[in-house]
C-alpha positions as CSV (number, residue, x, y, z in Angstrom):
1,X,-5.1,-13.2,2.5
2,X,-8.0,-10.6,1.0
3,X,-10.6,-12.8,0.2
4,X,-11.9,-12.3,-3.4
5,X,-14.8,-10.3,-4.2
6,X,-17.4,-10.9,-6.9
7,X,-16.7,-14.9,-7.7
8,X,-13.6,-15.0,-10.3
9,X,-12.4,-11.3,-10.0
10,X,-10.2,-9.6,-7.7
11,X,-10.7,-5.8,-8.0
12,X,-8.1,-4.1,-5.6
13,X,-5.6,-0.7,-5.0
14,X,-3.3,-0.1,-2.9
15,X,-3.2,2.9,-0.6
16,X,0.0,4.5,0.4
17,X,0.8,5.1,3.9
18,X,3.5,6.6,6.0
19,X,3.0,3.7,8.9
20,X,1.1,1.2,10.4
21,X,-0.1,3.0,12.6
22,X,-1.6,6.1,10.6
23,X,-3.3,3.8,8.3
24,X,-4.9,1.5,11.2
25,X,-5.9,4.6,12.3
26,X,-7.9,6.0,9.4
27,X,-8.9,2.8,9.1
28,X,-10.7,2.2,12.3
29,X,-12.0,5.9,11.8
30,X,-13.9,3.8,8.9
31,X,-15.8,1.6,11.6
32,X,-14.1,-0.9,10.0
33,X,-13.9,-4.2,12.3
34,X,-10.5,-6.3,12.4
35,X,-11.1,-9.8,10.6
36,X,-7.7,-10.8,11.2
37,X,-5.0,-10.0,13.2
38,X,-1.0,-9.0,12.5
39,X,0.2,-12.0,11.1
40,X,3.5,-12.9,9.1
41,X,3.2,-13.8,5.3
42,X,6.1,-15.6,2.8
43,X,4.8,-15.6,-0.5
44,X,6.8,-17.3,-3.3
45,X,6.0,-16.5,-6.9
46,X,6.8,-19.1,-9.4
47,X,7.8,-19.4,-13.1
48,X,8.9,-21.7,-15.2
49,X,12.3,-20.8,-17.5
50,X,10.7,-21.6,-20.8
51,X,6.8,-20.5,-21.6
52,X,7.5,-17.6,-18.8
53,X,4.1,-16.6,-17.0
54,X,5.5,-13.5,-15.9
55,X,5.8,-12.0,-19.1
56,X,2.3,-13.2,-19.9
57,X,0.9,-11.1,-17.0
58,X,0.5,-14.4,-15.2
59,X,1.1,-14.8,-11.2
60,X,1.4,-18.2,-9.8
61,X,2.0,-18.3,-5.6
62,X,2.3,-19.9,-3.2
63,X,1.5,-17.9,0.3
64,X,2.0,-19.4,3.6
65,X,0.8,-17.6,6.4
66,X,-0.1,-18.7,10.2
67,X,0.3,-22.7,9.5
68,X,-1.9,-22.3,6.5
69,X,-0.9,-22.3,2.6
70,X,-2.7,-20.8,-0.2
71,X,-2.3,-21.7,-3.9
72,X,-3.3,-18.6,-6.2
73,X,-2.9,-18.3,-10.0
74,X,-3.8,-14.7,-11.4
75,X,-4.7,-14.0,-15.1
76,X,-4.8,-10.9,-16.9
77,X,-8.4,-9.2,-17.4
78,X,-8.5,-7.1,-21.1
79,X,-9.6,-3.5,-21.2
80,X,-8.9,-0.2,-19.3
81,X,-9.6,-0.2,-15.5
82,X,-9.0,2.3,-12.8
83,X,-9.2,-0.2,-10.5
84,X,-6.3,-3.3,-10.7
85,X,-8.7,-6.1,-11.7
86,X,-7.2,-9.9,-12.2
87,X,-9.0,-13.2,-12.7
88,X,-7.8,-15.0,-9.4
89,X,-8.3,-18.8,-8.9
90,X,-7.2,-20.0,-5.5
91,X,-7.3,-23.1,-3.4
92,X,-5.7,-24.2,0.2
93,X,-3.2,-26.5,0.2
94,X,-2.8,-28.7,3.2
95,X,0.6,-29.4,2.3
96,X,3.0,-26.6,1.0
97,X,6.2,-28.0,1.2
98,X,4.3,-31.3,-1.1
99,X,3.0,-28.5,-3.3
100,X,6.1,-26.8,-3.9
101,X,7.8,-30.3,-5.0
102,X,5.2,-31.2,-7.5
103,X,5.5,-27.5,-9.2
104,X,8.9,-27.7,-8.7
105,X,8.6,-31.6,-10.6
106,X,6.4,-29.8,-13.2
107,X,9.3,-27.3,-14.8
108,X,8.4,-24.3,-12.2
109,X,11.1,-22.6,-9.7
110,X,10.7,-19.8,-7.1
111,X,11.4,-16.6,-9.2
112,X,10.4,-13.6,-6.4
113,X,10.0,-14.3,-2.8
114,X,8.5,-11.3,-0.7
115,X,7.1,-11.3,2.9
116,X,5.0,-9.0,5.0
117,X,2.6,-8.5,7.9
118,X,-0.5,-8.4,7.1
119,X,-4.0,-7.2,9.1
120,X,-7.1,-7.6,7.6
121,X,-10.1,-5.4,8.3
122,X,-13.7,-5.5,7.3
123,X,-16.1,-2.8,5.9
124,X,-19.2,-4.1,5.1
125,X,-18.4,-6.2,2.2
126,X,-15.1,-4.5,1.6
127,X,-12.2,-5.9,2.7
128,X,-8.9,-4.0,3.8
129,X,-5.6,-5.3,4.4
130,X,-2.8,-2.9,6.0
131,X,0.6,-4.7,4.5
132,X,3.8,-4.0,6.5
133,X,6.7,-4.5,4.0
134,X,10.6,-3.4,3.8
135,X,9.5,-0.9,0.9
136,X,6.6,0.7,3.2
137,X,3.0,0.5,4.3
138,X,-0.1,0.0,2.0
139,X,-3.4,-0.6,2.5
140,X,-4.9,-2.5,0.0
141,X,-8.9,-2.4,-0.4
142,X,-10.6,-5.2,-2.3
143,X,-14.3,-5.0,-2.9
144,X,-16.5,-3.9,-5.7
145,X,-15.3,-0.7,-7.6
146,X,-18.0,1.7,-5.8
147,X,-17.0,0.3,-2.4
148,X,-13.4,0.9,-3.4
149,X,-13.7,4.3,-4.3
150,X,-16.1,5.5,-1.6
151,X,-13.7,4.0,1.0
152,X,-10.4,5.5,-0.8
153,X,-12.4,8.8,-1.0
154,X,-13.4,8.8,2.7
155,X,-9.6,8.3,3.8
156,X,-8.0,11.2,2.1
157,X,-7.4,9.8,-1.9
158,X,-8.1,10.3,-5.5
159,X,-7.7,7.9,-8.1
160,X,-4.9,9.4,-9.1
161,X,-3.5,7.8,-6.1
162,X,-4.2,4.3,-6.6
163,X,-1.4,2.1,-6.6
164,X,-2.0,-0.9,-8.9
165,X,1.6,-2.3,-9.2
166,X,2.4,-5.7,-7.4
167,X,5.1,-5.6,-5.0
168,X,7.4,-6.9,-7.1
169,X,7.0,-3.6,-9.7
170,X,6.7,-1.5,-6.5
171,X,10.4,-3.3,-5.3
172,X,11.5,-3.1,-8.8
173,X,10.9,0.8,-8.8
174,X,12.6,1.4,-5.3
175,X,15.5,-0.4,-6.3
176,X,15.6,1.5,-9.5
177,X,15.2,4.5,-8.0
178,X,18.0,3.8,-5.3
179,X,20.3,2.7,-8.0
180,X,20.5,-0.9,-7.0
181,X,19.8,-4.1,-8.2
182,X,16.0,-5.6,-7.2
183,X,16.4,-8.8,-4.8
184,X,14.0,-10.7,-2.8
185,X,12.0,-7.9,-0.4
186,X,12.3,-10.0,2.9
187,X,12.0,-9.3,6.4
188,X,14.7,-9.4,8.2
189,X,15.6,-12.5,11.0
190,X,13.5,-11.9,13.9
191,X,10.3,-11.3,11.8
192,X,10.3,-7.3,12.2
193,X,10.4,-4.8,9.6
194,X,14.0,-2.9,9.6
């Protein structure tokens, strides 16, 4: 998980990469120090049928990752940004199975489940997190907009390269683009990307 930066804000882009490797790379080119190693994520998004958050620009989750859960609710912020900016409340949850009944109990269901590997570097008090997934590599830099764009600048891209979709859009697009219908973006058995 990226922790948040600036109390109830998450300011983030993703960076596109061609591997792993080439962004951890450029990365520790940065001086950035790993915070936390390669690790497996499952991340379910959930929605209810009726009053859809989706549509609403709303993202409920619930991310399990290395024996730990994370419950994270993301709101839409107004105005024009260059920079993919969210209100993001979040809270561990000691029981994720439990936590996924009650939603479950309260009208919600599992609408999009997508999994990764994640790494997590450090950069003064930006954070970076190289994201292995079935649709390709990102590297996604959370921090304040200045540390964002210095960092994005000093590996190789504009602005104009930011990537602010979620990974659901950026599924959605492949699929589209392939001519085939968007599905869950999972890993395949064995926990290693295809």
């Amino acid at each position: 998980m990226c922790p948040m930066r600036g109390g109830m804000h998450e300011i983030e882009v993703k960076l596109p990469f061609e591997s792993a490797a080439a962004a951890r790379e450029r990365v520790e080119r940065l001086g950035a120090r790993l915070a936390r190693p390669r690790h497996f994520e499952d991340n379910l998004v959930l929605d209810r049928v009726h009053d859809r958050l989706v549509a609403a620009g709303v993202l409920l989750r619930l991310r399990r990752a290395g024996g730990r859960a994370v419950l994270t609710l993301k709101l839409p912020v107004g105005g024009d940004h260059r920079h993919k900016v969210r209100e993001e409340h979040e809270t561990a949850v000691d029981d994720a199975d439990a936590a996924l009944e009650i939603l479950r109990g309260l009208g919600f269901s599992t609408v999009y489940r997508y999994q990764k590997h994640r790494t997590v570097f450090r950069l003064g008090d930006l954070t970076l997190c190289l994201d292995e997934t079935p649709i390709g590599c990102f590297l996604e830099l959370e921090g304040s907009p200045d540390e964002i764009d210095g960092a994005a600048a000093r590996l190789g891209f504009a602005p104009e390269q930011y990537v602010r979709e979620n990974y659901r859009e950026l599924q959605e697009r492949a699929a589209r683009e392939r001519g085939v219908e968007a599905s869950d973006m999972l890993i395949e058995a064995g926990g290693e990307l295809p």
